[in-house]
C-alpha positions as CSV (number, residue, x, y, z in Angstrom):
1,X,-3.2,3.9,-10.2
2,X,-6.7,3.9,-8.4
3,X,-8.0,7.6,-7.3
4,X,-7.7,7.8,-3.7
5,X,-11.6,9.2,-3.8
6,X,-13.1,6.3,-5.3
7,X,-11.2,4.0,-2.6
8,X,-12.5,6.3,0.2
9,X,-15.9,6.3,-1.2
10,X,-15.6,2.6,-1.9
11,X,-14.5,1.9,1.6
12,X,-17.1,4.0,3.1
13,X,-19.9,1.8,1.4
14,X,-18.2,-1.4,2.3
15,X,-18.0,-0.3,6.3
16,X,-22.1,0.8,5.5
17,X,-22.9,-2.5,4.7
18,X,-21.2,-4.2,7.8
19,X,-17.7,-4.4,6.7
20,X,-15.4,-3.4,9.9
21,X,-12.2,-4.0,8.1
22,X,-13.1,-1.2,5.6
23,X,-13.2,1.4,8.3
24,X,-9.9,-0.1,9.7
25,X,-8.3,0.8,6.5
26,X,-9.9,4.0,6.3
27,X,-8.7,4.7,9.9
28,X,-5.0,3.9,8.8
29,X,-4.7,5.5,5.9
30,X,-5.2,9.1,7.5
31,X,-4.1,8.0,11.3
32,X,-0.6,9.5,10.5
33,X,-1.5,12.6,8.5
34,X,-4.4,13.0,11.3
35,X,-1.4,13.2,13.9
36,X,0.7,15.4,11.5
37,X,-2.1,17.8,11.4
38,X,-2.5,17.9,15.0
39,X,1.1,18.3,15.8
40,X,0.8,21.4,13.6
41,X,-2.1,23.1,15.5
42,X,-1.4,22.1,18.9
43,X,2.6,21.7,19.1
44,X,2.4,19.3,21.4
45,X,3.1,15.4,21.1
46,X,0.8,14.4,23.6
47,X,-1.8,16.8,22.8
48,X,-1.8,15.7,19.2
49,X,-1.7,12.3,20.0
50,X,-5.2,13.2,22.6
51,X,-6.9,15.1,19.2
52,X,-6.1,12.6,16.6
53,X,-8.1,9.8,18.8
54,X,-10.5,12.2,19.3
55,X,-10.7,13.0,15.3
56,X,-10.8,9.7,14.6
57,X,-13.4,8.6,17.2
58,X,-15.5,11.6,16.0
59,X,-15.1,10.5,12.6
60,X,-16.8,7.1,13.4
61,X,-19.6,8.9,15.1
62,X,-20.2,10.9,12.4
63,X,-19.5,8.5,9.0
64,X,-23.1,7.7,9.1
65,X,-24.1,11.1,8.4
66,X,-21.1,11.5,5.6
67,X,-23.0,12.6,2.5
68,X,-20.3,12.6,0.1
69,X,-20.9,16.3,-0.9
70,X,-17.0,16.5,-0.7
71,X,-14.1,14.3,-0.6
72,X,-14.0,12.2,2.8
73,X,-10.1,13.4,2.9
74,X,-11.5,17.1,3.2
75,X,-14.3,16.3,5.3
76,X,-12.0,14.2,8.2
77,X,-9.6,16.9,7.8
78,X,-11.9,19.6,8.4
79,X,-13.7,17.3,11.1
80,X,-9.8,17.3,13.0
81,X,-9.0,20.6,12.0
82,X,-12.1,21.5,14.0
83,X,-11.5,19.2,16.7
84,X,-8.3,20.5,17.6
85,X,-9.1,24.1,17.4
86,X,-11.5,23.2,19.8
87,X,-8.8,21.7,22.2
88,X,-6.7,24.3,21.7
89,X,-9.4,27.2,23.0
90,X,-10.3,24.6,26.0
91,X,-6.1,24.9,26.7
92,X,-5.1,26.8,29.7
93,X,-1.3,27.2,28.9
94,X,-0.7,30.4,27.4
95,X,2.7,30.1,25.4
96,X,3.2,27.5,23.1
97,X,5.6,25.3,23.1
98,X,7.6,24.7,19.3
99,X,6.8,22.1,17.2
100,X,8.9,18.9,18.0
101,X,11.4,17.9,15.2
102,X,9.3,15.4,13.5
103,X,7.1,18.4,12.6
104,X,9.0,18.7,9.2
105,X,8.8,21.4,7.2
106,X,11.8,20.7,5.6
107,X,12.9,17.6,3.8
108,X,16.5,16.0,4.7
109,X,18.9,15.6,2.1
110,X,21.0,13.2,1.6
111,X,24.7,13.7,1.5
112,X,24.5,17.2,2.6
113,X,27.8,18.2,4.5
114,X,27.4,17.7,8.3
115,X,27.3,21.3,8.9
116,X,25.0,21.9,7.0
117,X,22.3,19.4,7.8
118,X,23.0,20.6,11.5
119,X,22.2,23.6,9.9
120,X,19.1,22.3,8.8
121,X,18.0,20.5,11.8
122,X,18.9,23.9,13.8
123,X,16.3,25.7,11.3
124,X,13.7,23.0,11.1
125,X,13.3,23.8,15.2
126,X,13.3,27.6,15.0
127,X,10.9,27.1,11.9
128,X,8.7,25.5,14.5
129,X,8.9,28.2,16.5
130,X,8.1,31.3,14.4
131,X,5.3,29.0,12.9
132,X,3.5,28.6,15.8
133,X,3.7,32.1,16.5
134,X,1.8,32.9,13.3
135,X,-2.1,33.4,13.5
136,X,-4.0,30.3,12.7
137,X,-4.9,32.2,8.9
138,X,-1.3,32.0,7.9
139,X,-0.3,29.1,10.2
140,X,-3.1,26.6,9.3
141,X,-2.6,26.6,5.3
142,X,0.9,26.3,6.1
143,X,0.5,23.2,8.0
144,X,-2.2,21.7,5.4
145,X,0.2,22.6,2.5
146,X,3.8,21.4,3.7
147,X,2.8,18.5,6.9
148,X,-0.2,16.9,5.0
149,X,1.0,17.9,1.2
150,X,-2.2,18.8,0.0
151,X,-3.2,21.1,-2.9
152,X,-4.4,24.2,-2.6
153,X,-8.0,23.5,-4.0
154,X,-8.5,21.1,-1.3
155,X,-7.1,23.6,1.4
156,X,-10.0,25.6,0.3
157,X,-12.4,23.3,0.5
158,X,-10.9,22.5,4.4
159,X,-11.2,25.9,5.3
160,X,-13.8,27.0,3.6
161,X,-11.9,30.0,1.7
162,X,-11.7,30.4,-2.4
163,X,-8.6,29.3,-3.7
164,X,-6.9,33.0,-4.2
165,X,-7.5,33.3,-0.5
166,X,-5.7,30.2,0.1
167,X,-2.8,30.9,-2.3
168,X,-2.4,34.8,-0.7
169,X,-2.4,33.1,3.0
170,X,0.3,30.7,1.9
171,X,2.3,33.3,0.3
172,X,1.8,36.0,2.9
173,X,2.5,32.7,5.8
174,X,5.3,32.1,4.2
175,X,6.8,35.9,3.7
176,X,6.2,36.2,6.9
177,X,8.3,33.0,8.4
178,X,11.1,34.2,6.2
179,X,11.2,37.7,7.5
180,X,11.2,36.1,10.9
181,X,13.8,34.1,10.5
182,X,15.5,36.7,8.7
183,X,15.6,38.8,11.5
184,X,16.4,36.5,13.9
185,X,19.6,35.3,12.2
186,X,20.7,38.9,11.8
187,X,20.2,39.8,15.0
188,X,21.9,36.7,16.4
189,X,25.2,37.4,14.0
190,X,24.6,34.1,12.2
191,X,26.0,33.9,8.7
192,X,25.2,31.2,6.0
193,X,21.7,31.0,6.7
194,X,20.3,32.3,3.4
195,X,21.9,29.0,2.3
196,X,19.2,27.1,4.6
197,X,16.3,28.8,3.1
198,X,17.1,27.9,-0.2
């Protein structure tokens, strides 16, 4: 199996020396996680949808000046990370809305019992919206860990933290959701939801 790097880097050259097709397939290979990460930030479809063409049209501006000092993966995702920060300062609305259901943070499984993927899909939203309630140093390693499934070393290199800081944001992100949700179940009188966290 071929290292995603090399094929980036390979790509890259190919679109240098006049090869549009190259940056096509560059384009669609992160076009979807590029949305995912958006989604993440701004909780908002149509917002995401507005950053990931901007991303990706800033990418393009910018690939000429890609020195290859990191992987292109953590340079685009640091490039739309930025981007939609950006957006999301320029926003007027004040609360957010939660992030839509195909915001997963947690897989389906098959042949669960019906209650309990409704179960599931009732979590997945409130997930959502205790997750966009977090600060973006908890939220945003969250969202680069569980949307885009990348490791922690290249979170670092994203957001430009060491790798314990990354792994004590993630823990302390994730402590935090759980308490959250925690409280809100006991609050609300709802039983069997220890069995949705697991």
């Amino acid at each position: 199996m071929s290292d995603p790097a090399t094929d980036d880097a390979a790509l890259i050259a190919a679109y240098r020396q006049g090869d549009d097709a190259a940056l096509g397939t560059l384009i669609q290979r992160y076009q979807a996680q590029t949305y995912r990460l958006a989604l993440g930030i701004l909780a908002s479809r149509e917002e995401a949808e507005d950053a990931t063409q901007e991303a990706l049209m800033a990418m393009l501006s910018s690939l000429p000046r890609f020195r290859g000092d990191s992987r292109f993966s953590t340079w685009f995702y640091r490039l739309t990370l930025n981007t939609c920060l950006k957006r999301k300062q320029r926003r007027s609305r004040a609360p957010e809305e939660p992030l839509p259901e195909d915001a997963r943070t947690i897989a389906d499984s098959p042949g669960l019992r019906p209650d309990v993927q409704a179960g599931r899909n009732w979590l997945r939203y409130q997930v959502g919206r205790f997750l966009a309630a977090l600060p973006d140093t908890h939220r945003l390693p969250i969202i680069l860990r569980d949307a885009l499934d990348l490791p922690a070393s290249e979170i670092a290199g994203i957001l430009d933290l060491s790798l314990p800081a990354v792994k004590a944001r993630l823990l302390r992100g994730r402590r935090r959701l759980r308490a959250e949700i925690e409280r809100y179940c006991q609050e609300a009188g709802l039983s069997g939801w220890r069995e949705l966290l697991d």
